[in-house]
BALOBA-1460 file (C-alpha; in Angstrom, 3 decimals):
// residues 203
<rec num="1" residu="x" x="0.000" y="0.000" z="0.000"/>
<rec num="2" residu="x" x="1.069" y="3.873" z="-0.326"/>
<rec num="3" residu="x" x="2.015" y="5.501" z="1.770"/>
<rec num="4" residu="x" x="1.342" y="9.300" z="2.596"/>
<rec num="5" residu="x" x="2.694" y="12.037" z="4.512"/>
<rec num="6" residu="x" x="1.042" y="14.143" z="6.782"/>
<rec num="7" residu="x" x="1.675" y="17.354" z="4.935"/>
<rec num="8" residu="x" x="0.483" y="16.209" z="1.792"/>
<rec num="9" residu="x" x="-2.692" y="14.980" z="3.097"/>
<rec num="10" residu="x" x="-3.478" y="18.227" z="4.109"/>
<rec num="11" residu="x" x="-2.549" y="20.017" z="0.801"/>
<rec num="12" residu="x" x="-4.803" y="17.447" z="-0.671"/>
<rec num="13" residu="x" x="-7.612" y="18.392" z="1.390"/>
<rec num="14" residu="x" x="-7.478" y="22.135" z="1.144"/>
<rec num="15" residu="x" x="-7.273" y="21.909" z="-2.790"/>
<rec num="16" residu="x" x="-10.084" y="19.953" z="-2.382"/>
<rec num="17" residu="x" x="-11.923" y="22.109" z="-0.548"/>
<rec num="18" residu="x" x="-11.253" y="25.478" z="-2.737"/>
<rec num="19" residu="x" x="-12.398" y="23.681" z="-5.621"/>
<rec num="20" residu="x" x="-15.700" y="23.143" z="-3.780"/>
<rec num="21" residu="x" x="-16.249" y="26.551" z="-2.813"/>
<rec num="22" residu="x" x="-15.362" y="27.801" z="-6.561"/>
<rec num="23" residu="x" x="-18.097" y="25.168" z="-7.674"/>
<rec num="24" residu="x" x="-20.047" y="26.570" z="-5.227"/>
<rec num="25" residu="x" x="-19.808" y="30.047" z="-6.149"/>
<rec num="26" residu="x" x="-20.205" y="29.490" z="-9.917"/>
<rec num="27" residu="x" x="-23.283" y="27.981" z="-9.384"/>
<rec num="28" residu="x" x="-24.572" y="30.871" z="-6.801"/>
<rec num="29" residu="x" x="-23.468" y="33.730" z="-9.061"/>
<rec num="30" residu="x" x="-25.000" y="31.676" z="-12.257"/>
<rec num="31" residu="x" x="-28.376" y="31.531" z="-10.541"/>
<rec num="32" residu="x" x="-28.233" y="35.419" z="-9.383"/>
<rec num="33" residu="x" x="-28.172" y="36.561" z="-12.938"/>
<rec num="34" residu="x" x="-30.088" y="33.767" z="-15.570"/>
<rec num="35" residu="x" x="-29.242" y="34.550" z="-19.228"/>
<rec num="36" residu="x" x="-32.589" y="33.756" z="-21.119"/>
<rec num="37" residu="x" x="-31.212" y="31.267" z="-22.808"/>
<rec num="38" residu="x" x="-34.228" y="30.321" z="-24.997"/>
<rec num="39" residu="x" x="-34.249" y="33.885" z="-26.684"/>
<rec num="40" residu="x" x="-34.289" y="33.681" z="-30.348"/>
<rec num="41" residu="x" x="-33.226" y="36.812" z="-30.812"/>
<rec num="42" residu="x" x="-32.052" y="40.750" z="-29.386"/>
<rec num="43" residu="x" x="-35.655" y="41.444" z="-29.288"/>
<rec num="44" residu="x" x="-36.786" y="38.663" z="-27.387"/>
<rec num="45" residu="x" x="-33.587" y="38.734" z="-25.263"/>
<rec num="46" residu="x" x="-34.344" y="42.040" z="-23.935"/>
<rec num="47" residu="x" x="-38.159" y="41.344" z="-23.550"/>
<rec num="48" residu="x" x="-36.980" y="38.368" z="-21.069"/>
<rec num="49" residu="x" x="-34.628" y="40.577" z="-19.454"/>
<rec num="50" residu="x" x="-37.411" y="42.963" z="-18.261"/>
<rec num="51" residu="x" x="-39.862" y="40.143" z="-17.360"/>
<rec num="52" residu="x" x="-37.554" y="38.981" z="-14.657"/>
<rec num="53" residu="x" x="-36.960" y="42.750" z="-13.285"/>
<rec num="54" residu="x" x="-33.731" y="42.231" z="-11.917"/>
<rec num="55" residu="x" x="-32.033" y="45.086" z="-9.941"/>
<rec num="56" residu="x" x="-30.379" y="47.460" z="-12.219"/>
<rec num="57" residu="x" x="-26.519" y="46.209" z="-11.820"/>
<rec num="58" residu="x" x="-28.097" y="43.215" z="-12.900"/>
<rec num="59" residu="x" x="-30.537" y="44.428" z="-15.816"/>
<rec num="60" residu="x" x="-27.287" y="46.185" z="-17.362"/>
<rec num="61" residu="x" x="-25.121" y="42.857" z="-17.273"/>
<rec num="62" residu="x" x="-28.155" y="40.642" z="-18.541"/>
<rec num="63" residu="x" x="-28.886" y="43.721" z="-21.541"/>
<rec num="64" residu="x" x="-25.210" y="43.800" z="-22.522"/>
<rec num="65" residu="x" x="-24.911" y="39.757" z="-22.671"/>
<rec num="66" residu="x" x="-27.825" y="39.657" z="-25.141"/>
<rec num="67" residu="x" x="-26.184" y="42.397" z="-26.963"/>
<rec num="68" residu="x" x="-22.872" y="40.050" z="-27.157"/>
<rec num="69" residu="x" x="-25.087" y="37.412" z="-27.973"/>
<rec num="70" residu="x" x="-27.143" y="38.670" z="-30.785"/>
<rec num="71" residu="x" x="-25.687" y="41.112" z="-33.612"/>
<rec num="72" residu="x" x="-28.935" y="41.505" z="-35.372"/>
<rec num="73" residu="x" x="-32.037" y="43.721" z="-34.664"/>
<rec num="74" residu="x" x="-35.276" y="42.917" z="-36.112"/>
<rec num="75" residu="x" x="-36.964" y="45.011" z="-38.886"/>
<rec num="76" residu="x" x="-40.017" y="45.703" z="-38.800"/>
<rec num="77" residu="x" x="-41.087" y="44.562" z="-42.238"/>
<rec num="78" residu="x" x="-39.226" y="41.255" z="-41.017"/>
<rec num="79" residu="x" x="-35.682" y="40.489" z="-41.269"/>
<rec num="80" residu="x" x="-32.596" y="41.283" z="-39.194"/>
<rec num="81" residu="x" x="-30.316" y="44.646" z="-39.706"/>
<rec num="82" residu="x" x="-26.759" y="44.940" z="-38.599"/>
<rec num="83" residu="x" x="-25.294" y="47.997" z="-37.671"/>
<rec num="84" residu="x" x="-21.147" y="48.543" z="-38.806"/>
<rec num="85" residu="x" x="-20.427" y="51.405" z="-36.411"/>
<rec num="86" residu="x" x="-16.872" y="51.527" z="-38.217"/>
<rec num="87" residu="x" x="-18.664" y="52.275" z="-41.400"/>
<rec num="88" residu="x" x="-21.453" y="53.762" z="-39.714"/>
<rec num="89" residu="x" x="-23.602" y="51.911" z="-41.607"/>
<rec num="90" residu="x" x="-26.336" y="49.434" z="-41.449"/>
<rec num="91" residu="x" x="-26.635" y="46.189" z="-43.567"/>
<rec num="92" residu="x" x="-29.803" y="43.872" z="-44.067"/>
<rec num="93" residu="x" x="-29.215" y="39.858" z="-42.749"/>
<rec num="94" residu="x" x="-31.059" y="36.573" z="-43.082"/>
<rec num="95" residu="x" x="-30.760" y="36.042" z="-39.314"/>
<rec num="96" residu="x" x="-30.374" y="37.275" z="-35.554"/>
<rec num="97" residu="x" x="-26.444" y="37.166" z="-36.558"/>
<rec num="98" residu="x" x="-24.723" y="37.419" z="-39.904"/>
<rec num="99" residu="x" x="-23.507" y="34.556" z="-41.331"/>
<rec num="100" residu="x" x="-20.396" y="33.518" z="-42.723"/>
<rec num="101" residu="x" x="-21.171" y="34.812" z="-46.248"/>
<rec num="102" residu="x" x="-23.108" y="37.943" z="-45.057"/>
<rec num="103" residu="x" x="-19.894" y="38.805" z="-42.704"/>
<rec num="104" residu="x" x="-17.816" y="38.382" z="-46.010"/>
<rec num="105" residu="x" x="-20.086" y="40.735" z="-47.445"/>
<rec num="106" residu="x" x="-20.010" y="43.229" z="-44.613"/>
<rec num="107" residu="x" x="-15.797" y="42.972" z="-44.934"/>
<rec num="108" residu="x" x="-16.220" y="43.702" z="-48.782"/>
<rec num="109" residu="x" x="-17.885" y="46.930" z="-48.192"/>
<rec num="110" residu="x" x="-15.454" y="48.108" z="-45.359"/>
<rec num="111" residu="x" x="-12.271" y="47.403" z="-47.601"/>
<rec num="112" residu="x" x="-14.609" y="50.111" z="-50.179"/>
<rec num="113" residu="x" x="-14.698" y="51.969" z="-47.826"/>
<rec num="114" residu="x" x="-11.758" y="52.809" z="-46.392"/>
<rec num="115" residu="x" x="-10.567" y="53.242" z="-49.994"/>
<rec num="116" residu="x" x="-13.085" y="55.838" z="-50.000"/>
<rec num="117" residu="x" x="-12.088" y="57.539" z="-47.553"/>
<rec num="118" residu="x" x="-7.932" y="57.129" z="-48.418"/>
<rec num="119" residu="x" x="-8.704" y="58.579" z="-51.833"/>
<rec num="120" residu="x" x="-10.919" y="61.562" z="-49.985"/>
<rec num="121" residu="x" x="-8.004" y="61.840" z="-47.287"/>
<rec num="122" residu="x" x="-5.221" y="62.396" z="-50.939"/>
<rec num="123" residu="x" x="-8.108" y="64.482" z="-52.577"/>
<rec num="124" residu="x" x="-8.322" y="66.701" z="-49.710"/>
<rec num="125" residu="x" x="-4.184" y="66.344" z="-49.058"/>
<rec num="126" residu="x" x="-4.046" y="67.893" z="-52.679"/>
<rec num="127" residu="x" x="-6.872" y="70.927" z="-52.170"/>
<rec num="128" residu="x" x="-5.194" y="71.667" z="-49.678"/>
<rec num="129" residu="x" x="-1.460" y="72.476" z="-51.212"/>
<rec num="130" residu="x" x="-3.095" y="73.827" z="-53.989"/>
<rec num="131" residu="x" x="-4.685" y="76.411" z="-51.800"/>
<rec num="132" residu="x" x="-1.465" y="77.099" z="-49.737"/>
<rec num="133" residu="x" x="0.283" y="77.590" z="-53.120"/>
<rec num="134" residu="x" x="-2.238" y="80.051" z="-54.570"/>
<rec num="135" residu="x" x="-1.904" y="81.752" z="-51.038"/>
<rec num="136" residu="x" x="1.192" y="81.991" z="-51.632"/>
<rec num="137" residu="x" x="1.361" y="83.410" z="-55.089"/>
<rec num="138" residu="x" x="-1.566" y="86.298" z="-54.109"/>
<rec num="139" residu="x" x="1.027" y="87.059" z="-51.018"/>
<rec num="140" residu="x" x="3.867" y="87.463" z="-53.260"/>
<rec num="141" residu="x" x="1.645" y="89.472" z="-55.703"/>
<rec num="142" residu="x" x="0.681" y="92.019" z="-53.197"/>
<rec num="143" residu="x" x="4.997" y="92.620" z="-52.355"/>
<rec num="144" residu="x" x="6.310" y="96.309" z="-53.529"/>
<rec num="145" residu="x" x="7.598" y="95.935" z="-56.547"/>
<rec num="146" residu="x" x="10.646" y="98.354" z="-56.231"/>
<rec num="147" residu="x" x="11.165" y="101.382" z="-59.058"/>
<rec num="148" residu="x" x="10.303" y="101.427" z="-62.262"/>
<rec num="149" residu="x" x="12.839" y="99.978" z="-64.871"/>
<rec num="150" residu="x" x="14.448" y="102.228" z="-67.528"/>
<rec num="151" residu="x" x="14.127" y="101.139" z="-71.289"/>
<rec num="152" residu="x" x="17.201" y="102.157" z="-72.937"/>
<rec num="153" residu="x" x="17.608" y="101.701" z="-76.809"/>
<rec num="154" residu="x" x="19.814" y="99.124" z="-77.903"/>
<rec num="155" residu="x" x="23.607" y="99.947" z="-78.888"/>
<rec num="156" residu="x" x="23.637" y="99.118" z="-82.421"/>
<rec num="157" residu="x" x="19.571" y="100.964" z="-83.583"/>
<rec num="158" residu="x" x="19.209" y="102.906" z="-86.361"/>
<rec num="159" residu="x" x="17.857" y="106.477" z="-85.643"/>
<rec num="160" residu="x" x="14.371" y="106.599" z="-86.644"/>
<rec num="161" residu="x" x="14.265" y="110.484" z="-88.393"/>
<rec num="162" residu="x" x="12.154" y="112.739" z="-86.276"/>
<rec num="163" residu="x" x="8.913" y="113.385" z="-88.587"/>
<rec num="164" residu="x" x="8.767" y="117.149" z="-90.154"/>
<rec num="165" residu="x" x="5.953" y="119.066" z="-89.247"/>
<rec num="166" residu="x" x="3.293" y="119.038" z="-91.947"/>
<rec num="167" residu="x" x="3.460" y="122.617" z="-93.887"/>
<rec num="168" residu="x" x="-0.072" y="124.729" z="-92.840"/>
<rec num="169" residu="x" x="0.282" y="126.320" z="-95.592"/>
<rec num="170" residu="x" x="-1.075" y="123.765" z="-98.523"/>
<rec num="171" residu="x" x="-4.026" y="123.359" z="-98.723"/>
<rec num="172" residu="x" x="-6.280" y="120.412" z="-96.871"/>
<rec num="173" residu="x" x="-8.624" y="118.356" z="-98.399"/>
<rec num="174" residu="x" x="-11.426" y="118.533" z="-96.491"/>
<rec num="175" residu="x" x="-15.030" y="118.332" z="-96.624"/>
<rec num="176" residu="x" x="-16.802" y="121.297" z="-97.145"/>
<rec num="177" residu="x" x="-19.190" y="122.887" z="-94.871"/>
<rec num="178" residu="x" x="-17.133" y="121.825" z="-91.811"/>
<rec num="179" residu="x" x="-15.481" y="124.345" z="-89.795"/>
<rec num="180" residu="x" x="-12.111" y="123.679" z="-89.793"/>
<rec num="181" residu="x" x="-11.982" y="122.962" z="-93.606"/>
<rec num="182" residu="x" x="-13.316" y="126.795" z="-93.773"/>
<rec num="183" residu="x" x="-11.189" y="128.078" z="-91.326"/>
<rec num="184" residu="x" x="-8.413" y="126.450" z="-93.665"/>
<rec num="185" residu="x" x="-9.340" y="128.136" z="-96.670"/>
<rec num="186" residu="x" x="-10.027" y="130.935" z="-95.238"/>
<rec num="187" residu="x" x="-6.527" y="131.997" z="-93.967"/>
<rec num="188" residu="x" x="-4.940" y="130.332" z="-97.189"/>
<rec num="189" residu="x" x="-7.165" y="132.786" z="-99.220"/>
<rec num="190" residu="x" x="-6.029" y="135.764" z="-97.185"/>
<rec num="191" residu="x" x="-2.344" y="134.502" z="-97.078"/>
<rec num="192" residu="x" x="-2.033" y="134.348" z="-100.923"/>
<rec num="193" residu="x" x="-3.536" y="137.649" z="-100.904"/>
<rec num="194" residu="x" x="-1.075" y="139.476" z="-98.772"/>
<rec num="195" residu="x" x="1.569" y="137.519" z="-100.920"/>
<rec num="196" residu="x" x="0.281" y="138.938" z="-104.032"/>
<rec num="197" residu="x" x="0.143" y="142.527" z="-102.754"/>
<rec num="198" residu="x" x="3.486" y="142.526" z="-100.977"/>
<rec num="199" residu="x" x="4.795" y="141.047" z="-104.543"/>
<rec num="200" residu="x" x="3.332" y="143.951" z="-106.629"/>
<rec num="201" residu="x" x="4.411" y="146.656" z="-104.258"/>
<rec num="202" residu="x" x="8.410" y="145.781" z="-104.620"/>
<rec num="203" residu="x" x="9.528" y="147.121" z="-107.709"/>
């Protein structure tokens, strides 16, 4: 036969004994808060919940374990939603949780869109140094632009001859009746005149 110590006997029989009380415990805490465990879905879950009217530590626990177990909220045309907070969006499923393919699904449309929103991110990214550079160039616009600049004729230009001034004396062909074209032949009439009496009064 074996033989066995004193000591170990009683490390034997205090394991023992704390595996009882955990046992124990388990069982007394599972009983203080019952999970309606014939729920078929949120809705029903919750409707459960409030039958038993727990306390409210107790109503919160029981609320948030039927949220953990249930992903789906009826419709009320029938059918299940699911909400994607990350895409803040809501997508329509067979059941009280999505299934494998509907999950899938659900992935699809969050790899779209965070492209989305990458591509909006760059979009904006661009806007935005486009702005800063047109900034930029109105700032630089609106700088003094110092004195004026001299224009000096190049080195090796021909002289361009000044233009003579037109001789008063001939006569303009104008149209008649205006003023100026009477004026005109007016003082060429009385210029010829004095011509032609200054001419026969020298001998």
């Amino acid at each position: 036969m074996y033989r066995v110590a004193g000591g170990e006997i009683s490390k034997l029989l205090a394991t023992a004994v704390a595996l009882v009380v955990l046992g124990i415990a388990a069982v007394w805490l599972g009983l203080r808060t019952p999970q309606p465990q014939s729920a078929g879905d949120f809705e029903d879950c919750t409707e459960q919940v409030q039958a038993s009217s727990p306390s409210d530590d107790e109503r919160a626990a029981m609320m948030t374990a039927c949220s953990a177990r249930f992903a789906g909220r009826r419709k009320p045309g029938g059918g299940y939603t699911y909400y994607d907070f990350m895409q803040d969006r809501n997508f329509d499923i067979a059941g009280p949780n999505p299934s494998a393919e509907e999950r899938r699904r659900i992935d699809f449309a969050y790899m779209a869109f965070l492209d989305t929103q990458r591509r909006g991110a760059m979009s904006a990214g661009l806007a935005g140094r486009q702005y800063e550079q047109l900034r930029a160039d109105v700032e630089s616009a609106r700088q003094p632009v110092g004195p004026p600049l001299a224009l000096t004729p190049p080195r090796n230009s021909i002289p361009i001859p000044a233009k003579r001034p037109a001789d008063r004396s001939r006569s303009v062909h104008c149209e008649d009746g205006s003023l100026s074209c009477s004026w005109a032949k007016l003082s060429a009439v009385v210029k010829n005149a004095f011509a032609s009496s200054s001419s026969k009064a020298k001998p």
